[in-house]
N, C-alpha and C positions, 0 to 999 in steps of 0.2 A: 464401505470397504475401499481404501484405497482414497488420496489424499481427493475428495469432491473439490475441484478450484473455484467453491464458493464465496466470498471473501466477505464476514458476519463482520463488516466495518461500521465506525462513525455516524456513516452516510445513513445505516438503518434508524439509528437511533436520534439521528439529525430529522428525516423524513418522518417517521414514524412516531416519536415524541416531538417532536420541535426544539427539541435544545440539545444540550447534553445531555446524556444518561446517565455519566461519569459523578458529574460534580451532582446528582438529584438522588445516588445512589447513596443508603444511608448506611450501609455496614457492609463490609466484604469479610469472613472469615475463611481464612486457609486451614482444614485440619485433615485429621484420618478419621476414616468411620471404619473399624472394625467391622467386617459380614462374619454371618454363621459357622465357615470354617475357619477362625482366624486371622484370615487374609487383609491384611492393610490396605486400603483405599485410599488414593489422595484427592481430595473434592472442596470446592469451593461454596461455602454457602452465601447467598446477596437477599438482603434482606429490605423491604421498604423502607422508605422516612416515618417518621412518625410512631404514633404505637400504633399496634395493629386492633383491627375490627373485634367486636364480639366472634367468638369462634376462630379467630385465627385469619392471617393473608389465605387467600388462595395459593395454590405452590405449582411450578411447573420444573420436575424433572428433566436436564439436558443430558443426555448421549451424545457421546461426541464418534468422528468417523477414523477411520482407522488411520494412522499418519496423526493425527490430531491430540490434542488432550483437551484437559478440564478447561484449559485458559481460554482456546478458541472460543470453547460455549459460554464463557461468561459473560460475552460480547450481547448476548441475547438476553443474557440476565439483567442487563447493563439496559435493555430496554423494556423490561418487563417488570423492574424495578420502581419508576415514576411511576406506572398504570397499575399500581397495587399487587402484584405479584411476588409472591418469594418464589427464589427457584435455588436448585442444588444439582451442580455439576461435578462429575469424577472422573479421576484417572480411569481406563477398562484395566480388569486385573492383566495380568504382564506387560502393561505398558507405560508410561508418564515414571511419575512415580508411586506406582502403585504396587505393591507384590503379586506374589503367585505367577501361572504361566497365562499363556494367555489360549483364550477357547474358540476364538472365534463364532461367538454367539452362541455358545451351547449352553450345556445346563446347570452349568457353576457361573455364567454367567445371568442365563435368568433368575436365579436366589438370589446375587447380590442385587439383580432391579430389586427383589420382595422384600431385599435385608434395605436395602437404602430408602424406599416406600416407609419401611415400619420406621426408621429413623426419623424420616423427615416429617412424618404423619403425628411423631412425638411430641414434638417438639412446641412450646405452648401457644408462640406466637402463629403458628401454620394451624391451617384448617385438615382436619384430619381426614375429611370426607371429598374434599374440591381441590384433589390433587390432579393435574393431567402432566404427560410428557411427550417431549419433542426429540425425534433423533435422526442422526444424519449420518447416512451413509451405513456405514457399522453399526451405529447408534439406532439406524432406521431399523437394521433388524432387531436390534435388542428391543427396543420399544415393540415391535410385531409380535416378538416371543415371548413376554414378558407378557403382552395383553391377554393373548391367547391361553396361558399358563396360569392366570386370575389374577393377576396382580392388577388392585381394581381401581385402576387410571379414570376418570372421569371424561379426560377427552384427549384424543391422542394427534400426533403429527408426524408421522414418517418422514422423510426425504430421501431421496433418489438412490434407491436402497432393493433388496431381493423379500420376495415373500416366499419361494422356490429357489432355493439354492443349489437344487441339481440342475435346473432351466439355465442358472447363472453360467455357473460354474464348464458344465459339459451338456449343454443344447442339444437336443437329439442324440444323445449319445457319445460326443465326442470332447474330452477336455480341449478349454481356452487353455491348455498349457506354457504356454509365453503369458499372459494373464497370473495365474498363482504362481510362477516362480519368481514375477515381480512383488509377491505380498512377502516376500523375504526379505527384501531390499526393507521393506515400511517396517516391520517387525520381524527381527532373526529370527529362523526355525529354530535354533535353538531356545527360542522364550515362548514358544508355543508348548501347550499341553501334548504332554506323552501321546493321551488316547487319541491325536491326530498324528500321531508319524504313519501311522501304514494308507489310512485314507488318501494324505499329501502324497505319500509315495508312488502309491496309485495312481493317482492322477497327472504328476511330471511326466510318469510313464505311459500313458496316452489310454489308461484302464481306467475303466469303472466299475470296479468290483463289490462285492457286497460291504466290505468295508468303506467304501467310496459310499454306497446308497445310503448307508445305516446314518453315518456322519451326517450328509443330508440331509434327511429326515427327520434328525434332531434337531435341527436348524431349519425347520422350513414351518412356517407358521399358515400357511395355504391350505392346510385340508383344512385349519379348524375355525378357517376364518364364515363358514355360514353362521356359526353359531356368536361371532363378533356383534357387539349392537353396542358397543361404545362409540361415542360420537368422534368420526378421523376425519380429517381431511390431510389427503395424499398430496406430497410434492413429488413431482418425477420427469425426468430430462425426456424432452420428445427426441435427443437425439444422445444416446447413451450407451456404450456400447460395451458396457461392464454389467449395466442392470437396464434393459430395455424398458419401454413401456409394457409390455405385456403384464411385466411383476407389479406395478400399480395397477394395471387396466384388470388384471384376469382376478386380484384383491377385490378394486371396487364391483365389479360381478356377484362378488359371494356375501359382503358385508351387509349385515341384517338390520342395521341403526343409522342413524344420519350421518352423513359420508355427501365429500365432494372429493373432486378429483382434478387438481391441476398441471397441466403438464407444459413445462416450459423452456426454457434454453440453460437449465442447471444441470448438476450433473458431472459424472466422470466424463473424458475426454469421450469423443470428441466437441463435447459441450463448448460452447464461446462466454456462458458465465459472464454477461454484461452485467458489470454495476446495474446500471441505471435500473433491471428488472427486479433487482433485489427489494427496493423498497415493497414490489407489488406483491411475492409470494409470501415475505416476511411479512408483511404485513394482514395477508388475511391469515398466517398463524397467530397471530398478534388479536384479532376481532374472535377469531374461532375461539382461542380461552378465555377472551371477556367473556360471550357466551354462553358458554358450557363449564366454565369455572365460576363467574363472579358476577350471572343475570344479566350482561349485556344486549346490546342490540340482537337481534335474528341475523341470522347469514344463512345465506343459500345454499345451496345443496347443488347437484349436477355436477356438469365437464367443465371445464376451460380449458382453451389451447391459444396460446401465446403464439404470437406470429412470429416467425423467422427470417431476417434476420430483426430481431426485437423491435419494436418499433413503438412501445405504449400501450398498446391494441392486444384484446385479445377473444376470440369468440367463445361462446357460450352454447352448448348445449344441453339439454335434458338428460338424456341418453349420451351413448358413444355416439359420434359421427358417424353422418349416412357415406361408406364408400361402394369407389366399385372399381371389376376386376379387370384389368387389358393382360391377354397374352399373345405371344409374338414368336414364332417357330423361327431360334437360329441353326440353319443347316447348317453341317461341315462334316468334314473328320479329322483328326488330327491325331498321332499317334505321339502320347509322351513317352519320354524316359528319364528316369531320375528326377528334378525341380522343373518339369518342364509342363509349360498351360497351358491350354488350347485357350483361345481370345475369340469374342463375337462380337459384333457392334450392331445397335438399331437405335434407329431415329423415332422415337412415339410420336404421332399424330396430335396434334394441336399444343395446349399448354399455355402457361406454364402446369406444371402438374403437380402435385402435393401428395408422398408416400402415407401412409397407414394402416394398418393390420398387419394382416396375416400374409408377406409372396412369401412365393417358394420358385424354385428352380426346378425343372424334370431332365435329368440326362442321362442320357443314353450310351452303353456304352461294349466294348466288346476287350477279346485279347487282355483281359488282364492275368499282369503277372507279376507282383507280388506288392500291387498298391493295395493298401487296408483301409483308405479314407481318399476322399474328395472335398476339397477346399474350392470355395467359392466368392466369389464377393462381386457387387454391382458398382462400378463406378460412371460419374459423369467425365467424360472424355475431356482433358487437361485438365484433369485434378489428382490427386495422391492421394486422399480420402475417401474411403466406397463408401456408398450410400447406406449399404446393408452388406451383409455377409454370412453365411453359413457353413456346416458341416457335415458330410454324412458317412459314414461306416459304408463298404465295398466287400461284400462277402463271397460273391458270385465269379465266375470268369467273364459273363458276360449278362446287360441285363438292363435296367431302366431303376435308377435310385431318385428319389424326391430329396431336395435338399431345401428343409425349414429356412428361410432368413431372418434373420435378428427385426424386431419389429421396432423401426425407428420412423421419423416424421421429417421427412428432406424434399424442399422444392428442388423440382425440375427444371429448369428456366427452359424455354419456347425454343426448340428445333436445336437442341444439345443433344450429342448422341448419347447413347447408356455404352459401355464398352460392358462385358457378362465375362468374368474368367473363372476357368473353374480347373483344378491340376492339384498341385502337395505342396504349394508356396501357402505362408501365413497368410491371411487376410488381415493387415493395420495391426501385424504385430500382435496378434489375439493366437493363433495357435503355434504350437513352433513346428518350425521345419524338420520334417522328418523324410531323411535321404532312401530311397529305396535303393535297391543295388542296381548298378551296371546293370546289369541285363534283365532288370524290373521295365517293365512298358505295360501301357494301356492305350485302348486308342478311344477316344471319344468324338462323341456321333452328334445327333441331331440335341439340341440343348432350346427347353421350352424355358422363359421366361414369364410367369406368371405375377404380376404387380400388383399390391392395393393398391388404392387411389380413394383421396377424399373423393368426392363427388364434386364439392366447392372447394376449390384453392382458398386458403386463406390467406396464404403470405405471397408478399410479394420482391 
């Protein structure tokens, strides 16, 4: 959701094939595929050289991410093409030029995955059986929903995308509000589907209500991922702050089939999306569908995490990484009113230090008078980008609220302070500001910082 600043260039198809993809590509058709309720699609089919195998090319469906169309994805077609692959990309219905409104991964959108599956599965030169797909962003969820739902992918590839779109959306309760009123800018509310105006409404308005849950719910592909044993391997930004790691990490927990899980410097902002790493995650989706579509070589299974700031390197583990926790008690009080933060600073002990999991914030707090929420975020002291950030709902006059943080993967560098603010200002532009009145105050107290920590730094 949301333009990923991934950029599915040349340079994939240069590294990853060794030549062009372009001039090795032996048929591009532009058409419309018709889905089940009449809706027009506009989708690009790319097809190998040559004739194809007994039984058909293997095929790899693209989804593309919101902001995007069919053309981006064809870039990957364009490499998927020389290594024997047919793939087939679309407009998403209300977007490109596709008709209907648009669903945001709901469940006119999961039927066009099954209606474009049964299409593409038709077809004589395609194998009907060794089909998998890849989706990015938007696309990551539809590929999630769609699996979940039986549409019976062979091997699947996410990217930096939600399995929990209430986690995404309003974490612990509280909408990213400056967040979804920017997905109007990418696609007009008005070309969105009717059955979302009250949910969106909802949620500008800083509610989540049952019509907020329900929408969610239909889009959240996470309760029924135990029962997944299609072979995935996740892409997902270690530093993300539209779709954290948690929504790949708490996936790979539940999925029941061969699954790896890579987590890298991709991703919505504030991702850096180095070229140079493209070749690497592009590429083992590239090895994953030899695989599990067309008898390939074995690929591995586990974690990988890519170092920060990118560097070629990236560790490997079994499991999730061994972390651990530092907490650090910042006194004060400070009484706000209106946009007003209380600020703490501390210095961690050793380092540099490498964030992961699960912190949270504990603060403390008295005299409130008509704040409804607590905005928080962790920055490195002379920067403008927090490290993490959180939300929590204030129900009480006075009291002790925990505040979940966005679970992202940022070095520390050695003897930098953390600056901890926490008050009714956005955090990086993620929730909007909401003015309490004039004679709204609160006064806040003692404020725990509670931190993962890899155990081993990786990056340096």
């Amino acid at each position: 959701m949301g333009r990923a600043r991934v950029l599915l260039a040349v340079a994939v198809a240069v590294v990853v094939c060794g030549g062009s993809a372009g001039a090795a590509r032996a048929a591009t058709q532009v058409l419309f595929i018709k889905v089940s309720d009449g809706t027009d699609l506009a989708c690009v089919l790319i097809l190998p050289s040559g004739g194809p195998p007994a039984g058909g090319w293997p095929g790899v469906i693209l989804f593309h991410g919101l902001g995007q169309s069919s053309g981006d994805m064809q870039t990957i077609g364009d490499v998927l093409a020389p290594l024997g692959f047919a793939s087939l990309a679309c407009d998403a219905r209300g977007t490109g030029a596709s008709g209907g409104t648009f669903g945001l991964d709901g469940p006119k959108e999961v039927q066009d995955a099954r209606d474009l599956f049964d299409w593409f599965a038709a077809r004589s030169e395609v194998s009907d059986t060794q089909i998998g797909a890849f989706g990015l962003s938007l696309g990551g969820a539809a590929v999630w929903n769609a699996a979940v739902a039986g549409v019976p992918f062979k091997a699947i590839v996410p990217a930096a995308t939600w399995t929990d779109l209430g986690a995404a959306l309003n974490p612990n309760g509280v909408p990213k509000s400056a967040e979804i009123a920017e997905l109007g800018d990418v696609v007009l509310f008005s070309k969105w589907d009717p059955s979302l105006t009250q949910a969106r409404t909802d949620l500008l308005a800083g509610n989540v209500t049952a019509a907020v849950r329900s929408t969610e719910a239909a889009r959240s592909a996470r309760p029924k991922l135990h029962s997944l044993t299609v072979p995935t391997l996740l892409l997902q930004g270690r530093r993300d702050f539209r779709f954290d790691m948690d929504q790949a990490i708490g996936a790979y927990k539940l999925l029941a089939g061969p699954k790896k899980l890579y987590l890298g410097d991709l991703g919505h902002p504030p991702a850096s999306n180095p070229s140079a790493e493209l070749p690497t995650y592009i590429g083992q989706a590239v090895s994953w569908f030899e695989h599990y579509l067309a008898g390939g070589a074995a690929v591995a299974g586990g974690i990988e995490l890519a170092h920060d700031p990118w560097d070629g390197n990236v560790t490997p583990y079994k499991t999730l990484p061994p972390t651990r926790h530092v907490s650090v008690n910042l006194p004060g009080l400070r009484k706000l009113g209106g946009g007003g933060i209380a600020i703490r600073s501390v210095r961690l002990p050793g380092g540099p230090l490498e964030t992961f999991g699960d912190s949270y914030l504990v603060v403390r707090y008295s005299g409130n008078h008509g704040f409804g929420r607590l905005v928080a975020s962790v920055t490195v002291k002379g920067t403008s980008t927090p490290l993490t950030f959180g939300a929590a709902r204030v129900k009480k006059q006075a009291g002790v609220v925990r505040i979940p943080l966005s679970d992202q993967a940022v070095l520390i560098p050695r003897a930098k302070r953390l600056v901890v603010s926490v008050g009714n200002q956005s955090a990086g532009d993620i929730y909007s500001v909401v003015s309490p009145g004039a004679t709204n105050s609160i006064k806040i107290g003692r404020i725990t910082l509670n931190l993962s920590l890899l155990e081993k730094t990786v990056s340096r």
